[in-house]
C-alpha positions in Angstrom: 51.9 52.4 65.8 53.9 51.1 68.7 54.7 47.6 67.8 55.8 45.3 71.0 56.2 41.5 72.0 55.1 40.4 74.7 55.0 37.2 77.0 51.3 35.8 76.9 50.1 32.8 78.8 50.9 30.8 75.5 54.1 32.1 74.3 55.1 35.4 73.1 52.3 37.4 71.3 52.5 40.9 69.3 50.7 43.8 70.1 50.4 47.0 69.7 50.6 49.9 72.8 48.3 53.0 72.9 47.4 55.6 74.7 50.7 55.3 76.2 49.8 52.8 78.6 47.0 50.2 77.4 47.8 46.9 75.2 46.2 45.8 72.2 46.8 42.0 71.3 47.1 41.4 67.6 48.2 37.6 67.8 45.1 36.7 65.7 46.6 38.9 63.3 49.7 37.8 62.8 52.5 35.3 65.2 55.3 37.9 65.1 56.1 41.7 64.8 58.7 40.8 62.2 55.5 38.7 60.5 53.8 42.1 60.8 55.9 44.5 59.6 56.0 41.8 55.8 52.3 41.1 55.4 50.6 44.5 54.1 47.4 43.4 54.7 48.0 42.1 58.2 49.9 45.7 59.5 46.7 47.6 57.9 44.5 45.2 59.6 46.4 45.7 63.0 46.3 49.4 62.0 42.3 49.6 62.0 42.2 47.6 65.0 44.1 50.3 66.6 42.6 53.1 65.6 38.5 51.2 66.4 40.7 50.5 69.9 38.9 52.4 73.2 41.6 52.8 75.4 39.5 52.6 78.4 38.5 48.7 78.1 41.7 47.8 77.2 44.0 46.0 79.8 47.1 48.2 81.0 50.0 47.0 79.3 52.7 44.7 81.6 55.6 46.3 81.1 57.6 43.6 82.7 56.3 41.3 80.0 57.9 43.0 77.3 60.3 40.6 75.1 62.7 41.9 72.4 60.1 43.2 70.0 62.2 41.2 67.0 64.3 38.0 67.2 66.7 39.3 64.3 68.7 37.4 61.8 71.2 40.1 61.7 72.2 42.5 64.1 74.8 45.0 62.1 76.1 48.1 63.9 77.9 50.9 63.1 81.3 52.5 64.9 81.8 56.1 64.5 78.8 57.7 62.8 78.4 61.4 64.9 80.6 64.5 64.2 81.8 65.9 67.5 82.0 69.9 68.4 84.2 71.3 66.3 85.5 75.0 67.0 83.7 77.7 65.0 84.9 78.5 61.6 85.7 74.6 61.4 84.3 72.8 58.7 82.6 69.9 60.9 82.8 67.2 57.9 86.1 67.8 57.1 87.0 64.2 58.8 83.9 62.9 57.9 85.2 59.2 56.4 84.3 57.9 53.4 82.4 54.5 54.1 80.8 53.6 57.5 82.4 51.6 59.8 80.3 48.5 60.5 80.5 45.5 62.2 78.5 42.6 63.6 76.7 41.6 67.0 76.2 38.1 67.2 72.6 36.3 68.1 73.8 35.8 71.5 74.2 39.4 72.2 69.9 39.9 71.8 68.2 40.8 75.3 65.0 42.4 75.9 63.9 45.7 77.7 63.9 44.0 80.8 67.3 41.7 80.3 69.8 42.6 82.9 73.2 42.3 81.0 75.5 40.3 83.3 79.1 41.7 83.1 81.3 38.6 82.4 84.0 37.4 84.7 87.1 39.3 84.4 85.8 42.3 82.5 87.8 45.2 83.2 85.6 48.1 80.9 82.3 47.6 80.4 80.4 50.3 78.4 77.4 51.7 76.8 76.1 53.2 73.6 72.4 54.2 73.5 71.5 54.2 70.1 68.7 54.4 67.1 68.1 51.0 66.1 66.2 50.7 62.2 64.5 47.6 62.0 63.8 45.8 58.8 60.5 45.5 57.0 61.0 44.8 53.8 63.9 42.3 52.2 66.6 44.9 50.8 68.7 43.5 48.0 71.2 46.6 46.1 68.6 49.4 46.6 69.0 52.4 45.5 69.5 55.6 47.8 66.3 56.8 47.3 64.4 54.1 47.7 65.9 52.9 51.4 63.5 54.1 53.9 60.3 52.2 51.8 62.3 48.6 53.5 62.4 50.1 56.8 59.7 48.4 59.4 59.9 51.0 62.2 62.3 52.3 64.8 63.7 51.5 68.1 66.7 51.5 70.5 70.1 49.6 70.6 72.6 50.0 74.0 75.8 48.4 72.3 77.5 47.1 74.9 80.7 46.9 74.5 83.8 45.5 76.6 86.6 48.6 75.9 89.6 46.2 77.1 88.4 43.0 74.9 87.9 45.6 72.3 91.4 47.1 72.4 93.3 44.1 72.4 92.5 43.5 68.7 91.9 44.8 65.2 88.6 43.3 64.8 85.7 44.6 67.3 84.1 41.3 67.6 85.0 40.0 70.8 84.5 43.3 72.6 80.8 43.6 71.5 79.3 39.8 71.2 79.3 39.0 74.8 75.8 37.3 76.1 73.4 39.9 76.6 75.3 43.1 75.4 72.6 44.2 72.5 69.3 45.2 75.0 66.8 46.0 72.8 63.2 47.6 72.7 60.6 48.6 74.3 58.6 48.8 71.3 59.4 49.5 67.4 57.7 52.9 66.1 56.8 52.9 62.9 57.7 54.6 59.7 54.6 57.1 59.6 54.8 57.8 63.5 58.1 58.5 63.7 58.6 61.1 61.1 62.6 62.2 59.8 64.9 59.6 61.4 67.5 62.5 61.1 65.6 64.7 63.9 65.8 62.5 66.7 67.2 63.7 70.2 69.5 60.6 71.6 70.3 60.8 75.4 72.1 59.1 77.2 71.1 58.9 81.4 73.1 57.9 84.1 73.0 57.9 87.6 70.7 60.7 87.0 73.4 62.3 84.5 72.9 62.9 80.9 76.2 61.9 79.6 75.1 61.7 75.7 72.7 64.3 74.4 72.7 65.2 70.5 70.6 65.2 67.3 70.6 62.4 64.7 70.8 65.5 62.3 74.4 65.5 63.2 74.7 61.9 61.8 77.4 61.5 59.2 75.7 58.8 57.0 72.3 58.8 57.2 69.3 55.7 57.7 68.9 56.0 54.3 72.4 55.8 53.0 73.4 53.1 55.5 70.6 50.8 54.5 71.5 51.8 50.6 75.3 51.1 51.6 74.7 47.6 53.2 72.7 46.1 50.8 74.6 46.6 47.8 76.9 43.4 50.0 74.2 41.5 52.0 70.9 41.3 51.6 69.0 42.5 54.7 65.6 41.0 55.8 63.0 41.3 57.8 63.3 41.9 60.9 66.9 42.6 60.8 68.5 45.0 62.8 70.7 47.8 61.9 71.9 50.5 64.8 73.4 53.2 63.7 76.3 54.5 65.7 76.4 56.6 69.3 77.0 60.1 70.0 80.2 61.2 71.7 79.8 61.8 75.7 79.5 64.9 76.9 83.1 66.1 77.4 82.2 65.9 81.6 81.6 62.6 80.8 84.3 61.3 79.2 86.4 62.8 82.0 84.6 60.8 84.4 84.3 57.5 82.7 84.1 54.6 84.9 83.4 51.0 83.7 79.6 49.5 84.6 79.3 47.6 87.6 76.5 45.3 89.3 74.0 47.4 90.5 74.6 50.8 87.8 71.5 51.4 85.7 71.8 52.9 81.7 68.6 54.8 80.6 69.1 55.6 76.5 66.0 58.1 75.4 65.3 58.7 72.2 62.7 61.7 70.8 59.8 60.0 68.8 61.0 56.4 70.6 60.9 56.2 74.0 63.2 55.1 76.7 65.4 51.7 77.0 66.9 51.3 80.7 69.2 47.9 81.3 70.7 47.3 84.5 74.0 45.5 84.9 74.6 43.0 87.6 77.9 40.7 88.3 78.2 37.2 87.1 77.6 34.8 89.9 80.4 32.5 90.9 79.8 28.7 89.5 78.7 26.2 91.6 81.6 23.9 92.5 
């Protein structure tokens, strides 16, 4: 299923999207996606109702209604998590590190599909990172490796935005990552039995008509599983809790070219099996005086 929130006449509602473009409403079912993803009985009765659903006499989904599918607790990311090209002969995980390298978005950092992320005053290197966002579905407390993906809800995608000159002045990431808005997240979460291998994704990267980022999760270092294994053997991750898992290098043209965001640029980060996330960035407005 293709689990969404949206904004009804009453407040924001779950659904579920089929047939690529028609909406099925499952707020008698349950209040929130995260509420979904918990109650067994409540995600098989949202799954008959999709599959009895005639996509013909169903309304045409709004997508400018869409709302971050989850309000997370938690939103824990990871830093370097892709091996670049290596020269044949290489062994690519010969600087693979030992632990991942994670830190934290804060709740002011959450913004929907349609969010524009204003680029605060000042900011000298605004950047993006389109990337595979695991969603919680079931509290994960020390589990073992092998039993990680049965606590994942579903699937869907991260841009970390990051400020590169807030995050270089410091050791700590924090202040380069948590501004207001820089965690756009959606459309929709996929689920589990949809998705298939979360290590044979495609993650691109589009802008201004360029694909700057283009590689497999299959060139992950540590995998959905592992990270999930890895993060709750310290915190205890629940429901609806976010966990993205890293960015592909740029394309080597890219990274040659890179030049900060600006009002008016536009990000588009697809994702095989997921869909497509695209923010737009606009300035900050002066204050009134």
């Amino acid at each position: 299923m293709r689990l969404v929130t949206y904004a009804g006449a009453s407040g924001p509602r779950p659904g579920a999207v089929v047939a690529g473009d028609r909406l099925v409403d499952l707020g008698d079912v349950a209040e929130t996606v995260t509420a979904l993803l918990t109650d067994a009985a409540a995600l098989a009765a949202a799954r008959a109702r999709v599959d009895r659903a005639e996509a013909a006499a169903l309304p045409v989904l709004d997508a400018s209604a869409l709302l971050a599918p989850v309000v997370p607790g938690k939103i824990l990311c990871l830093g370097y998590n892709y091996r670049g090209h290596v020269p044949d002969g290489v062994d690519p995980t010969a600087n693979d590190p030992e632990y991942p390298d994670v830190f934290v978005k804060t709740a002011n950092t959450l913004g929907g599909p349609n969010d524009a992320v204003v680029i605060p005053p000042g900011a000298t290197d605004v950047d993006y990172e389109g990337e595979v966002a695991v969603v919680i579905g079931r509290r994960a407390q020390r589990v073992a490796l092998e039993d990680a993906l049965d606590h994942v809800g579903g699937y869907t995608i991260l841009n970390d935005v990051s400020d590169r000159a807030w995050q270089r002045r410091q050791s700590q990431w924090a202040l380069g990552k948590c501004s207001d808005g820089f965690a756009p997240l959606g459309p929709w979460i996929v689920t589990p039995d949809e998705l298939g291998d979360p290590q044979d994704l495609l993650v691109e990267v589009v802008r201004d008509g360029v694909v700057t980022v283009s590689q497999s999760t299959s060139t992950a270092i540590f995998s959905v599983a592992y990270v999930i294994h890895h993060l709750s053997q310290v915190l205890t991750l629940e429901p609806g809790d976010i966990v993205s898992t890293g960015t592909p290098q740029k394309l080597p043209d890219a990274q040659d070219a890179h030049r900060p965001l600006a009002d008016g640029d536009a990000v588009t980060v697809r994702i095989s099996g997921i869909g497509e996330l695209t923010t737009r960035f606009t300035a900050a407005q002066e204050a009134a005086a």
